[in-house]
N, C-alpha and C positions, 0 to 999 in steps of 0.2 A: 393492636397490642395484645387484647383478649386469646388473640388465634397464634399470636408467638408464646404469650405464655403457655400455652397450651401445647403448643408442638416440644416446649423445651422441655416441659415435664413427662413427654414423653418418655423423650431420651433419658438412658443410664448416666448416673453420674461417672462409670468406668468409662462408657462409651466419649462423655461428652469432654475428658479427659483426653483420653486420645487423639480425640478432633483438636483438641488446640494445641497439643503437643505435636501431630503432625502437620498443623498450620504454621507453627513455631521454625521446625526444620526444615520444611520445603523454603520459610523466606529467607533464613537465614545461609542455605545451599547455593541457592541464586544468587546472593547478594554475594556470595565469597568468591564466584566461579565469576561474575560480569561487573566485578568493580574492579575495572581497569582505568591507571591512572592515563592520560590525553594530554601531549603535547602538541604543537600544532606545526607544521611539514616548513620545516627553513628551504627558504626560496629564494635564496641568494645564489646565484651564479657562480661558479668560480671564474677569477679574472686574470690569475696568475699566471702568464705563459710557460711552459717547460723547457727548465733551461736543455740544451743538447747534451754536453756530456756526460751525466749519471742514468740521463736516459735511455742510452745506449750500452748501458754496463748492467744489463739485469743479474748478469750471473759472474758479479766484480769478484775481485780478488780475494784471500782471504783476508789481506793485510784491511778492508774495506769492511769487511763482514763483521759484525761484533759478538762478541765471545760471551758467551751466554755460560752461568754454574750451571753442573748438575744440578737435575729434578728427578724425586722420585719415581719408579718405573709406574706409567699407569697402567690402570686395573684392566686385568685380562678381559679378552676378547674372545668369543665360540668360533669366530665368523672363519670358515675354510672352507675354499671352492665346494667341494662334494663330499667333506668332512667336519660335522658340524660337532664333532665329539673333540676337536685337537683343539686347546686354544692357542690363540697370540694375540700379543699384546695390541692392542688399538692403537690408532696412532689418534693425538689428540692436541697437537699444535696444528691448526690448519689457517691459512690465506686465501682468500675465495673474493676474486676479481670480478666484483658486479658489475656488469656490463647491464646497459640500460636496455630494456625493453625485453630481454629474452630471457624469460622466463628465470631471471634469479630471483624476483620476489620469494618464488618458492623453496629455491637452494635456501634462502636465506631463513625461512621458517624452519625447515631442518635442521639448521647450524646452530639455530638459537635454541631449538629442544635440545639438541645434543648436549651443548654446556652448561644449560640449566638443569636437568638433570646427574652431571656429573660436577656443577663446581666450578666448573671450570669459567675464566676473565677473560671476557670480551672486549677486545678495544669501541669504547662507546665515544660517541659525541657528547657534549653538555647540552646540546641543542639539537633538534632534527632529529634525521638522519643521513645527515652527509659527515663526515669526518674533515673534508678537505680539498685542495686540489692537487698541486701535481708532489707536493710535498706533505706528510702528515704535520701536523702542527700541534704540541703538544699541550698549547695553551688551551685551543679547544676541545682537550680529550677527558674524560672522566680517569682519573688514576685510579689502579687498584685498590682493593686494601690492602691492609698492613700484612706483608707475609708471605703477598702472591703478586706475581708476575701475569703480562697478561698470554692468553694461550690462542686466540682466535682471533683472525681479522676480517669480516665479512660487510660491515658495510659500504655504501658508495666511499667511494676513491680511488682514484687515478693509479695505476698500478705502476710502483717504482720499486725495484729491486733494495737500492740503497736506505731508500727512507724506510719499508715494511722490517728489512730484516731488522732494523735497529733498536723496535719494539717487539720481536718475535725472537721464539729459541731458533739455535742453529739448527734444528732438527724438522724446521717446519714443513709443511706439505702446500706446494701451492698447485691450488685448482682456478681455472676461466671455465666461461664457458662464450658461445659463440650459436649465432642465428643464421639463417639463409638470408643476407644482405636486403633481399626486396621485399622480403616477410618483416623484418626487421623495419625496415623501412615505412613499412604500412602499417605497421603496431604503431611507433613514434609518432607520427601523423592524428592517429586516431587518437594517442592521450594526452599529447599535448595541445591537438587542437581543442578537444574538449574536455577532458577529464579534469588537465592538470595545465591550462592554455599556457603559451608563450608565445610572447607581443609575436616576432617573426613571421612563424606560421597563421595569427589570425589574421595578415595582412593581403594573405590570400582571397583574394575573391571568387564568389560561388558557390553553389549549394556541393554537401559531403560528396556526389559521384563525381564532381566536375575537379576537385580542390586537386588531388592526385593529377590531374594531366595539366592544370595550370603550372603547377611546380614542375612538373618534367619537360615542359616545352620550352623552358630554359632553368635551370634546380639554381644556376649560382645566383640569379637574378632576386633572389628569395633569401638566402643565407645571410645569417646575423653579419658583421662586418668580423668580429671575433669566432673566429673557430670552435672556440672551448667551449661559446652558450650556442652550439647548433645542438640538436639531438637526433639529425636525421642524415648528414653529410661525414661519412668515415669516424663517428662516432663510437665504433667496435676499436678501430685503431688507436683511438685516445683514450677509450678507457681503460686499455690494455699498455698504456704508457708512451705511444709514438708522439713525438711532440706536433702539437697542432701548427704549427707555423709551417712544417715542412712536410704537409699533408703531401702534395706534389711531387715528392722526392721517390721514385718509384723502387730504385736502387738500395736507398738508405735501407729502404721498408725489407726488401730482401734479406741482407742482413741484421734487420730486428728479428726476423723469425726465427732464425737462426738462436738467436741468443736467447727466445721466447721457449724454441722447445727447447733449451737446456735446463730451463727454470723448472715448467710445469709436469707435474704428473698426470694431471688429467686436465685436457680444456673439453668439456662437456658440449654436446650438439643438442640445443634445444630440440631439433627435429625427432631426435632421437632418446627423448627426457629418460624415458625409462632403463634404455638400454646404459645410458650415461652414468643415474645414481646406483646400478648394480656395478660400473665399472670403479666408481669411487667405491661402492661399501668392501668392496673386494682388495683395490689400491690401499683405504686406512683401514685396511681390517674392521668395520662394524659389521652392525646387524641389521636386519633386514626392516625390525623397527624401529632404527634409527633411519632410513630414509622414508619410509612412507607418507605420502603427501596431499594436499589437495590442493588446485588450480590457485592464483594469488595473483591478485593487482589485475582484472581483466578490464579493459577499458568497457568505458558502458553504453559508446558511439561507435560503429563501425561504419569504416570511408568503403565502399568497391572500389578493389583494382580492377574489377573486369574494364575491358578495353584496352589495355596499357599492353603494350607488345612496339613490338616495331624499332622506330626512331625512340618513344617515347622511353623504351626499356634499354637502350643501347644509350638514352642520355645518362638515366640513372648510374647503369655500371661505367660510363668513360667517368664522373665524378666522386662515385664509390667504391673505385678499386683499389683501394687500400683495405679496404670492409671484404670484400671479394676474394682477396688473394689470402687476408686471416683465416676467412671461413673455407674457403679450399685449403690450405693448407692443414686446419684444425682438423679436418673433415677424413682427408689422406691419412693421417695420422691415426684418428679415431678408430677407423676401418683396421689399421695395421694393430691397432694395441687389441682391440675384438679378436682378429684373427689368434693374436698370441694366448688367448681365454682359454679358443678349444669349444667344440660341441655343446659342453653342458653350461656355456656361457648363455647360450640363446634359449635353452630348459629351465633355467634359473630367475632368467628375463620374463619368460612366460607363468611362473609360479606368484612372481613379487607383482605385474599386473594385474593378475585374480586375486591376490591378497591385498594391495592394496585399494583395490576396486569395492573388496568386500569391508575394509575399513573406514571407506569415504560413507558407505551405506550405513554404516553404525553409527557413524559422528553425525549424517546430516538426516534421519531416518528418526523419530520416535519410536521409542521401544525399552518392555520394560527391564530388559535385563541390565544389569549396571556394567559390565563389561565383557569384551568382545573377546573367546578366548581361543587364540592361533594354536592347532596341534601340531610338533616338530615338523619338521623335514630335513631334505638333502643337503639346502641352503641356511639354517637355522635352527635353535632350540623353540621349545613352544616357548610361546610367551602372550600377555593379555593388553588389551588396549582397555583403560578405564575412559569414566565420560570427563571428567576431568584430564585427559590428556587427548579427547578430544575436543575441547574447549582451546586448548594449544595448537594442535596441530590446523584448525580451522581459523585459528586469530591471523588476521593481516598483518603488515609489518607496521604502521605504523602505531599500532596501539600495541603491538609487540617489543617494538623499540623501546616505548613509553612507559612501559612496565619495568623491561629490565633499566634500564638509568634511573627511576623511580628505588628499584634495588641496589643500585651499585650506591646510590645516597643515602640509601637507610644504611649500607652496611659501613661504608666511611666516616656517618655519625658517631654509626657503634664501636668498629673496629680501627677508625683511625686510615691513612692514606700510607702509601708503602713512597714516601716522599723521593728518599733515596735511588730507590729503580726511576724514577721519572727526572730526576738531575741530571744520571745518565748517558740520557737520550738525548741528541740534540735536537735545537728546535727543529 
C-alpha cells in the first residue's frame, strides 16, 4: 500500500485525470460496438409442400402482381461503369434468393449494411432467421413501422414469385445466386453434419473422409423421407422455388428456367463471388462500398472429397440434376451478361479485389488509425471505412439478424406498426 501510495503521488493530478477519462471511453466504446442483442437460430424445418400452380407462375400476370403507390425517388447514386462523375439513381427494392450453402451468408451481410445505413425495411422474422416455407406468412413477420413499406427481401425463404411480390414494390430487383452442384454438396455435408447437425446426415456411418462415399454409394438411401428437410439433394432447385414433390420431373424443370430467367437480374456464381457483386453493384447502381465483404458462416469441419470420381460422382449428378441443370444454366447466362460489360468489366473486378482485400486488412488487423481512407477512381468516389463499420461488415448473420429485429422493436414501440399495409397482404 506504502509503494502505491507513493507511485500515485508521483503522478500529476492533470495526468491522472486523463488516465481515468481515457479508461472511461475506451470502456464505454467497447461496450457500444459488442453489445449485440442474441437470439437463438429457429430449427424448425419447414413441412409445407409447394403447391404446383403459383409455383410455376414466377413471372404471373399483371392482373396477379399487386399494385404498389408511388415512393419517393431514392437518393442518387455516383456508381457508372468508367464514369464515376454521372449519377443515377440506386435501385433500392431488392429480393435476394438465399440459397443454402453458397456463400449467401455473405450477400446477406451486404444487403443488411446497405439498408441500415439508408433506412431502408427489411422483411424480418419474429424469430430466427427463416421467414418461412414455400409461402411467406405474415403472422410470422415483424411489420414495418408506421409510414413505411417494406423494401428488401433477403432472408431464407423459398422463392415464390406470387407470394415475394405481394410484400415488395413493383419495381423490385430480384437476385439468386447459385454454386457448382458437388461443391455445394460438400459444403452441406460439412455443416450440417457438424456445425449445425441434422438427424439424416448423422445417420451416416464413419469417420469425415469415409461419410462422402457412403452417401454416394447409394445418396437416396440416406435422404429424409420429405424433400423439403434435405439440404444436400436439388436443394438449389427448391430454394429457387421448384416444388420438391416433383424433384424428378426433368421437363417441368426446363420450363421453370425459363420463367426463372425472366424474373432475375442477376443469379450470382459463387465461384465467381467477386466478379458476381461487381455485376450486381453495376445492375442496382451502388457503390463499391456498398459490396465489400468478408467470408461468413464457414463451417469449422471439413469432410475430403478426395477419392470421389467415377460411379461415385455420376451417382451424385443422376440424383442432383435438377441442382446441375440451374447452375449450368445460371452459369451460360452469367458468361453472356460479363460479356455484355465490355473490357473494363474484368479492370474494375480487379481494382474491388485489391480494395476489398485491403479492407478485410483494416477490419481484422490492429491499427491505430481510426479509419481506412479509399482515394477515387474509374469505378467510384473516394470514400472511408471507419472501425465502427467494420464491426458491421465482420458481424455474422445471426447476431446480425438479432440486432436488426431487436430495432425493428424498438422502433414499433416508438413509432407504432404501419397495420394497414400488412392487412393488405394475404396470408
Amino acid at each position: 500500500m506504502a509503494k502505491l501510495c507513493k507511485i500515485s503521488s508521483m503522478i500529476s493530478k492533470r495526468a491522472m485525470i486523463r488516465l481515468v477519462c481515457f479508461g472511461a471511453v475506451a470502456y464505454v466504446s467497447v461496450f457500444a460496438v459488442f453489445q449485440w442483442p442474441r437470439q437463438p437460430v429457429m430449427t424448425n424445418v419447414i413441412q409445407r409442400m409447394c403447391e404446383r400452380s403459383p409455383a410455376f407462375r414466377p413471372t404471373c400476370s399483371c392482373q396477379e402482381r399487386k399494385t404498389t403507390p408511388s415512393r419517393p425517388s431514392p437518393q442518387p447514386s455516383v456508381i457508372h461503369t468508367a464514369n464515376p462523375t454521372k449519377r443515377l439513381p440506386e435501385k433500392q427494392h431488392v429480393a435476394f434468393v438465399k440459397t443454402h450453402k453458397a456463400a449467401s451468408s455473405t450477400v446477406l451481410n451486404i444487403l443488411y449494411r446497405f439498408a441500415r445505413e439508408r433506412g431502408l425495411v427489411i422483411i424480418l422474422p419474429k424469430l430466427g432467421n427463416y421467414l418461412t416455407g414455400t409461402y411467406l406468412n405474415k403472422t410470422r413477420i415483424l411489420p414495418p413501422p408506421k409510414g413505411k413499406k417494406f423494401d428488401i427481401l433477403c432472408n431464407h425463404a423459398i422463392f415464390n414469385y406470387t407470394s415475394f411480390s405481394s410484400y415488395l414494390p413493383t419495381d423490385t430487383e430480384y437476385i439468386g445466386i447459385v454454386r457448382e452442384p458437388f461443391q455445394r454438396f460438400v459444403s452441406a455435408v460439412n455443416y450440417y453434419r457438424f456445425t449445425h447437425p441434422k438427424k439424416y446426415l448423422q445417420r451416416i456411418p464413419g469417420r469425415r473422409g469415409a461419410i462422402l462415399k457412403t452417401y454416394l454409394e447409394n445418396p437416396m438411401a440416406w435422404e429424409p423421407e420429405n424433400p423439403m428437410q434435405s439440404m444436400t439433394n436439388n436443394r438449389m432447385a427448391i430454394d429457387f422455388g421448384f416444388p420438391a414433390q416433383l424433384l424428378r420431373n426433368e421437363s417441368l424443370f426446363d420450363e421453370y428456367l425459363i420463367s426463372l430467367n425472366k424474373t432475375f437480374r442477376v443469379v450470382m456464381i459463387a465461384e465467381q463471388f467477386d466478379e458476381s457483386l461487381v455485376l450486381v453493384k453495376r445492375t442496382l447502381n451502388w457503390s463499391l462500398k456498398d459490396v465489400v465483404y468478408t467470408i461468413k458462416n464457414r463451417a469449422r469441419f471439413k469432410t475430403r472429397a478426395s477419392g470421389i470420381e467415377g460411379k461415385l460422382l455420376m451417382n451424385f449428378y443422376q440424383v442432383s440434376n435438377l441442382d446441375k441443370k440451374l447452375y449450368d444454366f445460371s452459369l451460360k447466362r452469367f458468361r453472356k451478361q460479363i460479356e455484355q460489360e465490355g473490357p473494363d468489366f474484368h479492370k474494375e473486378v480487379e481494382y474491388f479485389r485489391t480494395l476489398r482485400e485491403n479492407v478485410a486488412s483494416f477490419c481484422t488487423r490492429w491499427q491505430r488509425k481510426p479509419k481506412l481512407e479509399i482515394p477515387p477512381s474509374n469505378w467510384s468516389r473516394g470514400f472511408s471505412v471507419t472501425r465502427r463499420e467494420c464491426t458491421l461488415i465482420r458481424l455474422e448473420e445471426l447476431p446480425f439478424v438479432s440486432y436488426l429485429q431487436s430495432q425493428r422493436k424498438n422502433d414499433l414501440l416508438g413509432l407504432g406498426a404501419n397495420y394497414d399495409f400488412m392487412k393488405s397482404i394475404p396470408l
